[in-house]
C-alpha positions, 0 to 999 in steps of 0.5 A: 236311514229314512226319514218320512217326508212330514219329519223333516227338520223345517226352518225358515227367516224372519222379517224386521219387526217394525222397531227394526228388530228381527225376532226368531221362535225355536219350536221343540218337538215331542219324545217319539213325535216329530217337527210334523207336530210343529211344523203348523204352528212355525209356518204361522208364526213366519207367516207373522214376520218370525224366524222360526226353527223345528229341529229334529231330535235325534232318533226320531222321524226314523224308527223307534229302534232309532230313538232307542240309542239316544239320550236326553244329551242328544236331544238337549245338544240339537235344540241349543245347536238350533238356539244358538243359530236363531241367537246368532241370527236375530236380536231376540228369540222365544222357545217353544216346547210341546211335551217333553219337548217343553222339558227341553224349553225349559231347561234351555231357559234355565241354562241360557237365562237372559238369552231366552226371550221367553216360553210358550209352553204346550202339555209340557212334561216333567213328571210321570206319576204313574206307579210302572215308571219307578220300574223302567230302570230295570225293565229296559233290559227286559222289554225293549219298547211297550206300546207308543203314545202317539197320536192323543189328538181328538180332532179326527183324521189328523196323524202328528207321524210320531212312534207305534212303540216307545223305547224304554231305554230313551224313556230312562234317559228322558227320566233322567233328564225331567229329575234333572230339570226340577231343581233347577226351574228356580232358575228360570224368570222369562215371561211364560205362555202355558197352555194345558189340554183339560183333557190329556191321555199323555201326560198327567196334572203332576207335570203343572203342578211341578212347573207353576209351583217351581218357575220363578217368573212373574209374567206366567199366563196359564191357557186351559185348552177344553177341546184338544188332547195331548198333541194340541198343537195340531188339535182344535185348539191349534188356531187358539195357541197359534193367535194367542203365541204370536201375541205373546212374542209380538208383546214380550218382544216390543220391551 
């Protein structure tokens, strides 16, 4: 198995803060993306002080053939394997998701309560409206792929190294695991940093409305993002959500 070089697992320590606290950032990937889509974003919050960790889901930075053989188990599996050893190694950690990696965020939050320090969240994914998708189930075993979904950024030049084809197959699961996820947002009362593109060809408004209206936490600060598309984490906006993340985590994490 190959993986391209920019889709490698990135992770790196942190230092004290200066109350003497050592504070780490879980950052989760997108469906058919890659940690090349993170890896910006982890190198400035380290550059901060923070520990951060970018695991690879499993199935992605491969093939999409890859990611047709796993499910949302494996992929929620790895990103509590990277929080329990940021856990283990720092007195506070703060996850980050982009897309369906932010459906990963929260559900962690959910499940690790007061353990989750609190969520930045970019186009995070918990929804798909669109009238096709009620067809997957049965389509998956038509049509192994339609086309991919990468690469919605408007900055020119710039690659996130995410899938050509998107596996219906993992799309299911990832379906599955969104209707999962709904109920249970009640769950979740950390502080929250949202930021949404105006301007997203990957995910549509349905996915905010679920999450804002569902969160039972108190400290939600919503960030609309006016010159990115869907990967803004490496879009124009990046320099924005990578200052205004790194003060939301210096300020939840000095209480």
């Amino acid at each position: 198995m190959q993986f391209q070089p920019l889709a490698e697992p990135f992770a790196a320590p942190g230092e004290p803060d200066p109350a003497g606290q050592r504070i780490g950032v879980l950052l989760c990937h997108g469906f058919t993306g890659s940690p090349a889509s993170m890896r910006p974003w982890a190198l400035s919050l380290n550059e901060q002080g923070y520990a951060v960790s970018v695991p690879r889901l499993p199935g992605h930075g491969t093939r999409w053939q890859d990611l047709q053989r796993t499910t949302w188990q494996d992929w929620y599996d790895e990103i509590t394997r990277a929080f329990e050893k940021l856990r283990a190694d720092n007195d506070k950690v703060v996850v980050a998701g982009l897309s369906m990696g932010g459906a990963l965020a929260l559900r962690l939050a959910a499940d690790k309560g007061r353990d989750v320090e609190g969520l930045v969240l970019v186009n995070p994914a918990v929804n798909i409206d669109r009238w096709d998708v009620k067809l997957v189930p049965v389509l998956k075993y038509v049509v192994p792929a339609t086309p991919g979904v990468a690469n919605d950024i408007k900055k020119p030049g710039v690659d996130e190294h995410g899938y050509s084809r998107t596996p219906l197959k993992a799309v299911h699961s990832m379906l599955q695991g969104y209707k999962a996820l709904c109920p249970d947002l009640a769950r979740i009362t950390c502080p929250v940093l949202f930021f949404r593109s105006v301007e997203d060809h990957v995910v549509d408004p349905s996915s905010s409305r679920i999450i804002l209206g569902g969160l039972s936490s108190r400290d939600v600060t919503e960030r609309m993002l006016e010159d990115s598309y869907h990967v803004a984490t490496l879009d124009n906006d990046a320099p924005a959500i990578f200052e205004e993340s790194a003060g939301f985590v210096r300020r939840i994490t000095a209480k």
